[in-house]
C-alpha positions as CSV (number, residue, x, y, z in Angstrom):
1,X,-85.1,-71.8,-18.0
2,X,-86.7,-72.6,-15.0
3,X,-90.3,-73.8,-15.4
4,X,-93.2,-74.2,-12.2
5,X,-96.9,-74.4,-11.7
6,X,-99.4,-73.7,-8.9
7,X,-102.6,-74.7,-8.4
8,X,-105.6,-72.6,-6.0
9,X,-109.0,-73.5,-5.4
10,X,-111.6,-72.0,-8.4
11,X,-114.1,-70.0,-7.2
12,X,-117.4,-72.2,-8.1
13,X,-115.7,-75.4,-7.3
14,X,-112.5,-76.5,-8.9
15,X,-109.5,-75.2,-9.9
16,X,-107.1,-72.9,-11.3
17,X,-103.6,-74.1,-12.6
18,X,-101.5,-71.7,-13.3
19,X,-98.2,-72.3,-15.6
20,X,-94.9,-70.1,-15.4
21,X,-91.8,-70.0,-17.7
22,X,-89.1,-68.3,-15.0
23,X,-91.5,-66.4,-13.2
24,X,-93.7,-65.3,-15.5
25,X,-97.1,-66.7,-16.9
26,X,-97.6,-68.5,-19.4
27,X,-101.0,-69.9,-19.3
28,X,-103.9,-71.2,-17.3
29,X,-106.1,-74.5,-17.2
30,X,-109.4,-74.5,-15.7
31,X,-111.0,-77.7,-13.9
32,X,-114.5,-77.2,-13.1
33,X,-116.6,-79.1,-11.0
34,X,-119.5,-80.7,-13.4
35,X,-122.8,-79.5,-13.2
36,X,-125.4,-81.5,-12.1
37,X,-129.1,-81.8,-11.9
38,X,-128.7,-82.8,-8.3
39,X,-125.9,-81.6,-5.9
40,X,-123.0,-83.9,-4.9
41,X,-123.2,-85.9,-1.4
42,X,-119.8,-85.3,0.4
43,X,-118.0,-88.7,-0.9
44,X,-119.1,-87.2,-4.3
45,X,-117.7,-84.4,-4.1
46,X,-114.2,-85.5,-2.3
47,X,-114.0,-87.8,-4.8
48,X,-114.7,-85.3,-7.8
49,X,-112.4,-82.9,-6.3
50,X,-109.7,-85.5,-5.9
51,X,-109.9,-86.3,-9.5
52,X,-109.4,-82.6,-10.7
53,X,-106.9,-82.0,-8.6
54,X,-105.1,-84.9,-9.8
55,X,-105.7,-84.1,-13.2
56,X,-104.3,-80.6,-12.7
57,X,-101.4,-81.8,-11.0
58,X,-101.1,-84.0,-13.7
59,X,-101.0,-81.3,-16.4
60,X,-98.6,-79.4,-14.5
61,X,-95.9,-81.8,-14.2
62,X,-96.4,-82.4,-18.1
63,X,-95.9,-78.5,-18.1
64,X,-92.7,-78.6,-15.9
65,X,-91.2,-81.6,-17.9
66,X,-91.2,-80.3,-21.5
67,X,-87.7,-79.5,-22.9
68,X,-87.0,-76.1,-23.4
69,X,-83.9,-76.7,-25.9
């Protein structure tokens, strides 16, 4: 079994990771920018987005380095 991921940019802010088991789907995560009562200056933001992405990137290796014995 072969096992991948991919993660796009999340309409709203974010993003989308997207899990697959030999081609086929097998489940999202969703990292939404935080809303806040004031918007983000631009270090905020790179900085926010840096995190989530690392964070999904993150949860996608986990996803790629389970055993599937």
């Amino acid at each position: 079994m072969s096992r991948s991921y991919e993660i796009k940019p999340r309409l709203g802010g974010g993003f989308v990771l997207t899990m697959f088991e030999d081609g086929e789907e097998m489940g999202r995560g969703i990292y939404p920018l935080p809303e806040l009562g004031e918007p983000f200056d631009d270090d905020e933001l790179k900085f926010t987005l840096d995190a989530l992405h690392g964070e999904a990137m993150s949860d996608g290796e986990s996803w790629v380095s389970l055993s599937t014995d």
